[in-house]
N, C-alpha and C positions, 0 to 999 in steps of 0.2 A: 477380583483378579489382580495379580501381583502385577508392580508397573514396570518391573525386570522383565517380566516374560511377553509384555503386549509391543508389538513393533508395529508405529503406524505410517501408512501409506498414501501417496495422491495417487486420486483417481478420475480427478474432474478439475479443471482447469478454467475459469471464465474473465472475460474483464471487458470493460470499455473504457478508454481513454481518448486523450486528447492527439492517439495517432493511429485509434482505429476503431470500429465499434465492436470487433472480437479479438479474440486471442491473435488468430493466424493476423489479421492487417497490423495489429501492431507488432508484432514479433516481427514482420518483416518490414516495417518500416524501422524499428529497433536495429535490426540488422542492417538497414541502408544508411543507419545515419542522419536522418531524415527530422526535422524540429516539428514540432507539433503546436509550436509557439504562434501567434498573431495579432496585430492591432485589433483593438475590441474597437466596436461601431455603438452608435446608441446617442443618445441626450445627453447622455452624465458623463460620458468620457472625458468631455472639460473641464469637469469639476474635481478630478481626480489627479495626482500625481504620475500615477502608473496608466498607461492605455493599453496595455497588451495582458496578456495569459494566454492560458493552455486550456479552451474549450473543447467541451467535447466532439471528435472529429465525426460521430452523426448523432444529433438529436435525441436525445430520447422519445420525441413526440413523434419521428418518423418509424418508431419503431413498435411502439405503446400501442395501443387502442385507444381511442377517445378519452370512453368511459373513464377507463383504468387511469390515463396519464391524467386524469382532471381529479382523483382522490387521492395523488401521492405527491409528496415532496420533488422536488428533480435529485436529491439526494436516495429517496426512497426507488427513483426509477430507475437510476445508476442500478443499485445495488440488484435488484430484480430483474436486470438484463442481463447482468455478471452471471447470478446464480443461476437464470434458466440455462446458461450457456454451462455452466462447471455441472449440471445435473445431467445434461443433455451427454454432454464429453463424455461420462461418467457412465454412459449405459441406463441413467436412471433407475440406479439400482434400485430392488424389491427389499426392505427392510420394514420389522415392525414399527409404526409410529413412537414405539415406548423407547427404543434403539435407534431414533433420529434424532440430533439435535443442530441446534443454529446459534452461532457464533459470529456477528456482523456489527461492528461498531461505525459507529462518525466523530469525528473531535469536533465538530461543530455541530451537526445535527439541521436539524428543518431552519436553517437560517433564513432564508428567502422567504420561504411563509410566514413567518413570525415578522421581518420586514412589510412584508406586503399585505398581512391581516391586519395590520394594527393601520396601514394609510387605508385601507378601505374602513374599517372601524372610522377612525378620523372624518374621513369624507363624507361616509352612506352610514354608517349607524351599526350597530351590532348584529340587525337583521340579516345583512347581505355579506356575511362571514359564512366560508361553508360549514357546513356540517360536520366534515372533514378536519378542520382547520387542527384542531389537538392529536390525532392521529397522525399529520402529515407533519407538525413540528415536533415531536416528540424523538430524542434522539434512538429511541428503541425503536422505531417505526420499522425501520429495513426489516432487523429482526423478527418482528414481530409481523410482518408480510410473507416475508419467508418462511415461517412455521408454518404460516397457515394452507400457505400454499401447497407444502409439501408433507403438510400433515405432521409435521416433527414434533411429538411430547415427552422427550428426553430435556429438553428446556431449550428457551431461546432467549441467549444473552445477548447484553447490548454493552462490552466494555466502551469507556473513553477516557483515551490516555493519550490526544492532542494527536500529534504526527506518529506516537507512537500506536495508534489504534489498533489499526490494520494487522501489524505482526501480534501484535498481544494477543487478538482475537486468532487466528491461528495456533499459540499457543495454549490460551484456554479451551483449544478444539484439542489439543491433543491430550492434554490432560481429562479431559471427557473421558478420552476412547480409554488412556491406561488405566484410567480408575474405575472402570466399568460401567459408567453410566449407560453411553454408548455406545453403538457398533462404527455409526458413519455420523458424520458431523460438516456441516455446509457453512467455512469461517471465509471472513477477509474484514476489507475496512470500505466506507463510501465517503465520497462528500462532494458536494456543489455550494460553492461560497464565493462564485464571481460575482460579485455584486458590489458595488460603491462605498457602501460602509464600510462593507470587510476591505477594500483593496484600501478605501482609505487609512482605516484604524492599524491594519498592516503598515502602508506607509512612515503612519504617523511613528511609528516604533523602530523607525530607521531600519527592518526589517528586507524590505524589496525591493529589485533591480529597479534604475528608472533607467534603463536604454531603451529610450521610446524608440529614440531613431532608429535600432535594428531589433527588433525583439527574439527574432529565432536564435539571436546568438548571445540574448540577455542571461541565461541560464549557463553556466562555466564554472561548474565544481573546480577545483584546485587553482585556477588561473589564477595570478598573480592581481589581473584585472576585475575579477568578481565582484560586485555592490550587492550583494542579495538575491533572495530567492524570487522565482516565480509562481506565482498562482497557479495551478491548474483542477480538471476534475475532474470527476470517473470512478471506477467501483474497481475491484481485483476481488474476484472471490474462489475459491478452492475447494475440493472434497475430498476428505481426511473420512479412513476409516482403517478397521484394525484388519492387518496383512491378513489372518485367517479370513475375517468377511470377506476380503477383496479376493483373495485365492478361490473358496469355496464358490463364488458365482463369477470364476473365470474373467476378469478385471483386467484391462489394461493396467498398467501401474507405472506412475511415470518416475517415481524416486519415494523416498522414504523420509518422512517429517523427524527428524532424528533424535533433536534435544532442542529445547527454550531456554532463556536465559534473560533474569529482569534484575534492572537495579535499580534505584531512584537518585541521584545527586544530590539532593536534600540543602541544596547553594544558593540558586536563583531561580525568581519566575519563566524565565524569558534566555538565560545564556546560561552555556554549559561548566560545569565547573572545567578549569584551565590543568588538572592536571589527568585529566581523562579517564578517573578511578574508576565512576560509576560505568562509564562506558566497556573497560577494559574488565569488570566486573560482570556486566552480563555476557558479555563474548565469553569468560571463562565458563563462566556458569552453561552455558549454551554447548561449550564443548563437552562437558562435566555431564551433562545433561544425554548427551549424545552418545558418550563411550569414546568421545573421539582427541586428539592433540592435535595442537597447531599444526602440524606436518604434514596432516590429512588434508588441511585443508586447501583447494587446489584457485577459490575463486570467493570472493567477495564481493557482495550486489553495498555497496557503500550509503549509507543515508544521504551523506554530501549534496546538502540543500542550496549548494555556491554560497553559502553566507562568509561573508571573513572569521568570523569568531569559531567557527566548527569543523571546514573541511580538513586544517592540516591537522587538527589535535583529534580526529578521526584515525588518520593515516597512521598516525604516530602509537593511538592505542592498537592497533590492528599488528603495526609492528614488533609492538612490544608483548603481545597474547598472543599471534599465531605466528608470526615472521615478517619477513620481508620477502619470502615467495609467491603469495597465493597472487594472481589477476584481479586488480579492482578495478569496477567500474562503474559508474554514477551515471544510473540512468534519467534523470532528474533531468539530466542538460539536454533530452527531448523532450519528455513528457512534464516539464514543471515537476512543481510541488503541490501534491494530491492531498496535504496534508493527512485527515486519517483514510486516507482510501490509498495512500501510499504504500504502508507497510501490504497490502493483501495486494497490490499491483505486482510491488517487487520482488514480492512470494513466487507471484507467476513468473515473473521474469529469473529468479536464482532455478524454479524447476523448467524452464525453458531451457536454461542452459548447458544445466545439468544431462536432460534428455537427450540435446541434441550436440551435446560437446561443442558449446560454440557461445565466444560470452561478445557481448554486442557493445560496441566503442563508448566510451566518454567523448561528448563533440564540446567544439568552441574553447578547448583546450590548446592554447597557444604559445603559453608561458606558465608553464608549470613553477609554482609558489615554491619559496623554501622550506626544509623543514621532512619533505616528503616524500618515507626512505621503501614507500612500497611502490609495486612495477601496476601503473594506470594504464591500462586497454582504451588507448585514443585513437581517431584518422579511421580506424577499420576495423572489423571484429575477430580476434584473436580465438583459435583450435583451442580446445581441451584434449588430455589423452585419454588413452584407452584406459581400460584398467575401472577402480574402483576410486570415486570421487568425493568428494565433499565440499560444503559450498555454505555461506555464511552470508543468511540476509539483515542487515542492521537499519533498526528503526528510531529514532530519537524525537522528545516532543518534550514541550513546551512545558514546564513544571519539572523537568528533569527526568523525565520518563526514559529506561533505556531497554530497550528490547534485542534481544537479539534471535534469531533461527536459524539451529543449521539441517540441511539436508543433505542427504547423500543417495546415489547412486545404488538401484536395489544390487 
């Protein structure tokens, strides 16, 4: 099937994060303005630098069954809470097994199991390892739970491209559907990486906010004030299938997955090249990708992880590829930094917006940085107009990954 002629569509929406355990409590808490940020509690908190992140605001285990949450990752439960919810949304559409596939990645993967199999290994012996244990750290694991659950034999990939995951996976769903593989395709990003090591090894990479003293206000894309990102975690997963499938069994349809756009920096491990090529390269590509030009574009979900090195040369490419019009906003400054479960949160949040003409504030924004010639949606959530839209969600990770998404408005 020619990828000129297939136009793909959302139809299923899911997430859990650190400000709600679905879509609707954190869209409205998105919209209130509301941090999701907190001091973490525990043993280890004094041996860390950082005491706060962005947990998730309900458990997985209150939501799991026994059984179930004792053979999976908490990254693996993320993501399986995401997608029963984006399937659910979605009507649980009727499609052949052959015509479903799964697209769910993690930049980190079963981190915590692999932590915590090897001090039981250590202490107790190899015996009292589950059985589980390779399943539950394997970063395909999500993927590969979500096939099965939902029967998908169109394939179940598992990209990881660090912070960039979540949107890439998205994008490899959409290319799924124009190239025929599949009809519907159930993509995002997951990850759960609160733990000591990681916040330290973070740390140690000059990396992380340390405002212990206030943490909800530790996260502040653009502020002049910003030390680093914040941790958080949570799943974002979505349901992409091609506009005839969705048409033919009568589909809500929330917007239109429009065009992808990747580039690589190919500069440094760890920071962005400084003149924002690669970045300003996959936004092109993305619009290229979509039929669309800057001018179209009305709204920008921003990567802007509050780091110093990334958020104005962010701004600066956006201004230089689409304008100095569209609405940015960085929603990171509640929900932390999901790392790969980012890109599929912010997925949902750019079709949130979209849907409902209404893009939700950047907070903790107090002193806007120099440098920074696009208009930032702070204080309060600024209207979309009528008419026909588009909207651009950007993902950026670690190895130079640069992703970008645009959607628009059916």
């Amino acid at each position: 099937m020619s990828k000129d002629r297939v136009r793909v569509v959302v139809t299923g929406l899911g997430a859990t994060t650190p400000l709600g355990g679905d879509v609707a409590s954190t869209w409205s808490a998105l919209l209130d303005g509301r941090s999701g940020i907190r001091t973490l509690t525990g043993d280890w908190v004094d041996s860390v630098p950082v005491k706060f992140a962005g947990l998730a605001a309900v458990d997985p285990n209150e939501v799991l069954p026994k059984p179930e949450a004792r053979r999976l990752d908490r990254a693996e439960q993320f993501a399986l809470i995401a997608a029963r919810e984006a399937w659910r949304d979605a009507g649980s559409p009727e499609v052949e097994p052959e015509r479903l596939g799964v697209v769910v990645g993690s930049g980190i993967g079963g981190i915590t199991t692999i932590l915590n199999a090897y001090d039981t290994f250590k202490e107790k012996g190899w015996t009292r390892l589950s059985p589980f244990t390779v399943p539950m750290l394997m970063p395909n694991g999500a993927a590969g739970w979500i096939s099965i659950e939902l029967g998908a034999r169109a394939g179940a990939h598992a990209v990881a491209s660090a912070c960039a995951t979540g949107a890439e996976a998205v994008g490899y769903a959409i290319e799924m559907i124009r190239s025929g593989r599949a009809d519907v395709v159930v993509a995002g990003g997951t990850e759960a990486a609160i733990h000591p090591l990681n916040i330290a090894s973070f740390a140690a990479s000059r990396a992380m906010s340390t405002r212990n003293d206030e943490p909800e206000r530790a996260s502040r894309p653009f502020d002049r004030g910003r030390d680093g990102f914040v941790l958080g975690e949570g799943s974002g997963v979505i349901v992409l299938e091609s506009e005839e499938h969705a048409r033919a069994r009568g589909a809500r349809i929330y917007a239109v997955a429009g065009g992808v756009g990747y580039s690589a920096d190919a500069h440094h491990i760890t920071l962005p090249e400084q003149s924002g090529a690669g970045v300003m390269a996959a936004m092109r590509d993305a619009l290229e990708d979509a039929s669309l030009t800057g001018d179209d574009i009305r709204h920008v979900n921003a990567h802007a992880t509050s780091t110093p090195a990334g958020d104005v040369l962010e701004t600066i490419a956006i201004s230089k590829v689409i304008g100095s019009h569209p609405l940015v906003t960085a929603t990171k400054s509640m929900t932390g930094h999901l790392l790969g479960g980012a890109g599929g949160v912010e997925s949902v949040f750019t079709i949130k917006a979209l849907a409902h003409r209404i893009i939700p504030p950047t907070i903790n924004l107090d002193d806007l940085d120099d440098g920074i010639e696009v208009e930032i949606v702070r204080d309060s959530p600024r209207p979309l107009p009528e008419g026909q839209l588009a909207a651009v969600n950007n993902s950026f990770g670690f190895g130079g990954h640069n992703v970008a998404v645009a959607f628009t408005t059916v």
